[in-house]
C-alpha positions in Angstrom: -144.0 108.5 -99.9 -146.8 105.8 -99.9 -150.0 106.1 -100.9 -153.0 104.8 -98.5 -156.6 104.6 -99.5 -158.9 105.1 -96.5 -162.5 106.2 -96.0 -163.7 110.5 -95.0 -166.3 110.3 -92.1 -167.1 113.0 -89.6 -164.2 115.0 -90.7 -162.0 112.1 -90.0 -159.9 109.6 -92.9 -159.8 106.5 -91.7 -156.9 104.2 -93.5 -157.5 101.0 -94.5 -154.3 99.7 -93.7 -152.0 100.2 -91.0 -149.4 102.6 -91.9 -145.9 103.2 -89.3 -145.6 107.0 -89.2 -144.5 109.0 -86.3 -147.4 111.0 -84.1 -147.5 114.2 -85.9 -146.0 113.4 -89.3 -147.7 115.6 -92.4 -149.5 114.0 -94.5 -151.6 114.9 -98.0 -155.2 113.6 -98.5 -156.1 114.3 -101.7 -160.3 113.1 -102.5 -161.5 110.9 -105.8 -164.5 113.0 -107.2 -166.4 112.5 -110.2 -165.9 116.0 -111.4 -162.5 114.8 -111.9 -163.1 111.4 -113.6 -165.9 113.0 -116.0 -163.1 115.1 -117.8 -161.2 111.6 -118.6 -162.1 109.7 -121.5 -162.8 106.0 -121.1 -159.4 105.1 -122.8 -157.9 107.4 -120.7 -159.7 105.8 -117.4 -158.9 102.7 -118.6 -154.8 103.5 -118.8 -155.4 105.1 -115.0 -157.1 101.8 -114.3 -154.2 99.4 -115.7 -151.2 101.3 -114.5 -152.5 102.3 -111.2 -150.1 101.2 -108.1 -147.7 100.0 -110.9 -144.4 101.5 -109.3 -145.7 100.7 -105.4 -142.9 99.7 -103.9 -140.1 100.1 -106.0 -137.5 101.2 -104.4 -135.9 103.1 -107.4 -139.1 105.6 -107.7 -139.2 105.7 -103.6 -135.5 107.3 -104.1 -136.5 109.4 -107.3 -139.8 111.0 -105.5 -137.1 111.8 -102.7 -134.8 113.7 -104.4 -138.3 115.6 -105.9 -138.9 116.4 -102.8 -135.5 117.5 -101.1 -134.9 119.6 -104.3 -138.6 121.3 -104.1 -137.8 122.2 -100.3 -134.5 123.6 -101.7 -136.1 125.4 -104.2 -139.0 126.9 -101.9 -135.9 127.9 -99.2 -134.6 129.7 -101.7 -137.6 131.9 -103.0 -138.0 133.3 -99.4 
């Protein structure tokens, strides 16, 4: 998983950097409101702020976040 910023225009996110995916892959946009930074409190912002793209990269969490996500799909086969 990596995480890309990028800018929303006309319906369309446009990334910032280039990313190598393959024509069709899924991906998750999630949007940075200010609903959702007026519940933080400025210490809390200010942790967010500090730690923020801390474990980029690392291959350790890369492998962790897989085997998340292979046991969520596992999980999810099994409920239906």
């Amino acid at each position: 998983m990596k995480k890309v910023k990028g800018i929303y225009e006309d319906n369309v996110v446009k990334l910032l950097e280039e990313v190598h995916a393959e024509d069709g892959a899924e991906v998750e946009v999630l949007f940075a409101d200010e609903e959702t930074s007026e519940f933080l409190t400025q210490e809390q912002r200010a942790i967010l702020e500090r730690t923020k793209g801390m474990w980029a990269d690392d291959p350790k969490i890369e492998e962790a976040f897989k085997i998340l996500e292979e046991g969520w799909r596992e999980w999810q086969l099994e409920e239906f």
